[in-house]
C-alpha positions as CSV (number, residue, x, y, z in Angstrom):
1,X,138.3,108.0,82.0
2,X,135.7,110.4,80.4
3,X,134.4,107.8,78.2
4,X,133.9,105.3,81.0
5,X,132.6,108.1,83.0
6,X,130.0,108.9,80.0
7,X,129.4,105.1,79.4
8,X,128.3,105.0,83.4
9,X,126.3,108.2,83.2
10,X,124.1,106.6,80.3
11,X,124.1,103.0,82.3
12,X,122.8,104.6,85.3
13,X,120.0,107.1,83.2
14,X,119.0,103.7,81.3
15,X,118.5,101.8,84.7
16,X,116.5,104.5,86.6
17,X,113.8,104.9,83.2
18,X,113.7,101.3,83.4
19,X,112.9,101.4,87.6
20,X,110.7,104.5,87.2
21,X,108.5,102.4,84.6
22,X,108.2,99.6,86.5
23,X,107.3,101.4,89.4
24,X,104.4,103.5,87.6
25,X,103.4,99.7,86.0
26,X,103.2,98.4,89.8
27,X,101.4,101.6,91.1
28,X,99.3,101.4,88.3
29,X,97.9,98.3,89.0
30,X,97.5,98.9,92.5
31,X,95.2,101.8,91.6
32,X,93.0,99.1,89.6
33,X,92.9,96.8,92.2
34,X,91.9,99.3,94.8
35,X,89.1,100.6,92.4
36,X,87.7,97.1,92.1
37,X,87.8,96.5,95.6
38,X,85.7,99.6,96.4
39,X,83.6,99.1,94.0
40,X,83.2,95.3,94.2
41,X,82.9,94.9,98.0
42,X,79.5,97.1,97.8
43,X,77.8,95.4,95.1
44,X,78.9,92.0,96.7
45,X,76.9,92.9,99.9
46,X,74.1,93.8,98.0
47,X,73.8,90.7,96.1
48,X,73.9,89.0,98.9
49,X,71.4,90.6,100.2
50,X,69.2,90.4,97.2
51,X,69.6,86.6,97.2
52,X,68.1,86.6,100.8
53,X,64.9,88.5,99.7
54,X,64.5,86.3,97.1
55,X,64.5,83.4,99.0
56,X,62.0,84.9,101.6
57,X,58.2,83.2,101.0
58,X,56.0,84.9,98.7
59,X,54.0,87.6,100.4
60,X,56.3,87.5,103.4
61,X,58.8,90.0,104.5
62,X,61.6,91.0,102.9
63,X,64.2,90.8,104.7
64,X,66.6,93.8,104.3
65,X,70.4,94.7,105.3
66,X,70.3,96.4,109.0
67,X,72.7,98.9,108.0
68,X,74.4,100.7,104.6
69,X,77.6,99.6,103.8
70,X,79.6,102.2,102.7
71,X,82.6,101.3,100.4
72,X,85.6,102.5,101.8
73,X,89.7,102.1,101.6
74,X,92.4,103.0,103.9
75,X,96.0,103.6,103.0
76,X,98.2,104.1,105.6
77,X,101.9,105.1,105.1
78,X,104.5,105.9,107.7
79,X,106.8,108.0,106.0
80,X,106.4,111.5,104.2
81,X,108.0,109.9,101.0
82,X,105.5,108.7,99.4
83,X,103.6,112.0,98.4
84,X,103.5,111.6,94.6
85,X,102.5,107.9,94.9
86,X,99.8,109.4,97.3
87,X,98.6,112.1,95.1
88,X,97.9,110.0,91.9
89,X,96.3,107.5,93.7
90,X,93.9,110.3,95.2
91,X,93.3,111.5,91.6
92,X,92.4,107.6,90.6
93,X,89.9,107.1,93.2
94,X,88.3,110.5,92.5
95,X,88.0,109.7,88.5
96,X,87.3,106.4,88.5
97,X,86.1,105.2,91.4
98,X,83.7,107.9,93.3
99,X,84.2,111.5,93.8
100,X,83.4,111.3,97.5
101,X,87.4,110.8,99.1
102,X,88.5,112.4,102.6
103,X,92.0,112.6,103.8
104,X,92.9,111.4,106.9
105,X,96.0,113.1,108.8
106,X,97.2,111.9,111.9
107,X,98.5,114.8,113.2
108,X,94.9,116.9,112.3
109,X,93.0,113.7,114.1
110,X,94.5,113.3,118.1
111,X,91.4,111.1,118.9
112,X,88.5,109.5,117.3
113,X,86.0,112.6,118.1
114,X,88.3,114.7,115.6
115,X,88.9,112.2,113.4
116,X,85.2,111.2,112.7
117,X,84.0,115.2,112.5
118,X,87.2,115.1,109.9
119,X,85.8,112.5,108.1
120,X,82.1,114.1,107.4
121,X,82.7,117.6,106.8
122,X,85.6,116.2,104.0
123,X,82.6,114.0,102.7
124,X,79.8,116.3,102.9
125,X,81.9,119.0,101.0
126,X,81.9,122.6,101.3
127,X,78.4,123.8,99.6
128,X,76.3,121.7,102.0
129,X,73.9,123.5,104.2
130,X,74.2,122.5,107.5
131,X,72.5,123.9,111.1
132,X,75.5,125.7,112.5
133,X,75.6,123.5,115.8
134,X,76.2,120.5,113.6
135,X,78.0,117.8,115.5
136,X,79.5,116.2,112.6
137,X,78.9,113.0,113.4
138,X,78.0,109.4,112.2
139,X,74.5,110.4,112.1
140,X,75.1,113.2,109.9
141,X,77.1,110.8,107.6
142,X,74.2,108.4,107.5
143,X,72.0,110.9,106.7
144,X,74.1,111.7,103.9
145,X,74.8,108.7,102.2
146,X,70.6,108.3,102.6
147,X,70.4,111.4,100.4
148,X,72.9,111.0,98.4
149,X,71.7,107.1,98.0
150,X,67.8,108.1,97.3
151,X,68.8,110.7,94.4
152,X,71.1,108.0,92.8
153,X,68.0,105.7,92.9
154,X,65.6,108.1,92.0
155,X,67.7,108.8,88.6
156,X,68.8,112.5,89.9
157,X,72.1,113.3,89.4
158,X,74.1,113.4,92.5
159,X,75.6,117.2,92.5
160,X,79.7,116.4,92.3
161,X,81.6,117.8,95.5
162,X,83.0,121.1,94.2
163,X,85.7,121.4,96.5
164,X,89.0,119.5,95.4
165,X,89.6,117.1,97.0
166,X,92.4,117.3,99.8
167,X,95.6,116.7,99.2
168,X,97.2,113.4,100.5
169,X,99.3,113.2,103.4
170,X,102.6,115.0,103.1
C-alpha cells in the first residue's frame, strides 16, 4: 500500500508540473498577443491615416484623424481566482508594452463618473500637478495624451510614472 501510495504521490506531482507548464506556456502567449494588439491597433490607425494624406492633391489639405486613438485593453474576470494570472499580465503590459496601465475595480467604480475620474488620475500618476478643482475628466485625459504625445515627437523623453502601478483586481 505505501508503495502504491508513493507511486501516486509522484504520478500526481508529475501531472500538476506538467499542467502548471502548460498553463504559464498558454498565459504566456496571451501576454504576447495582447502586447501586439495594443501596440498594432495604434500604428494600424495611423497608417491608415497616412495613406489618406498621401493621396490628398498636392498643395491641398491634409486631411487628418478627428480624434487620438488611444491603444487600450480590457480584461475582465468574474471571479477573484485569477489574481496571479492578473498580476503578471499587469507586469507584461507595463514592461513591454507601455508604462501607462490603470486598474479598473468594480466595486471602486458604481457609475461611469467614478469610473472615468478612476481612469485619469491612475493614468496621469501621482507627481502630476494638477489645479486642485480638477474634474478628472476626458478632457484632462486628452490633454494628457497631447502632452505626453508632443514630447514623444519632439524626441523628449516621456518622464516614466513613478508610482507602481496598481495592483490587479483581487
Amino acid at each position: 500500500a505505501a508503495s502504491r501510495w508513493a507511486a501516486h504521490c509522484a504520478a500526481a506531482s508529475q501531472l500538476q508540473a506538467e499542467t502548471d507548464a502548460a498553463l504559464d506556456a498558454l498565459n504566456l502567449s496571451a501576454f504576447r498577443e495582447i502586447g501586439l494588439f495594443l501596440q498594432s491597433g495604434t500604428r494600424r490607425l495611423q497608417l491608415a491615416w497616412a495613406g489618406s494624406a498621401r493621396d490628398a492633391p498636392p498643395g491641398g489639405p491634409r486631411r487628418l484623424p478627428p480624434y487620438t486613438e488611444l491603444p487600450a485593453a480590457v480584461v475582465h474576470t468574474a471571479t477573484a481566482d485569477r489574481s496571479l494570472q492578473l498580476r503578471q499580465l499587469l507586469r507584461h503590459v507595463v514592461t513591454n508594452v507601455s508604462p501607462h496601465v490603470a486598474v479598473l475595480r468594480a466595486r471602486e467604480c458604481p457609475n461611469l463618473t467614478a469610473a472615468i475620474r478612476s481612469l485619469v488620475s491612475q493614468l496621469l500618476g501621482p507627481n502630476v500637478n494638477t489645479a486642485p478643482a480638477c474634474a478628472f475628466d476626458l478632457a484632462v485625459l486628452a490633454g494628457w495624451h497631447a502632452d505626453v504625445a508632443a514630447r514623444r515627437a519632439s524626441g523628449r523623453v516621456t518622464p516614466q510614472p513613478t508610482g507602481a502601478p496598481p495592483p490587479p483586481p483581487s
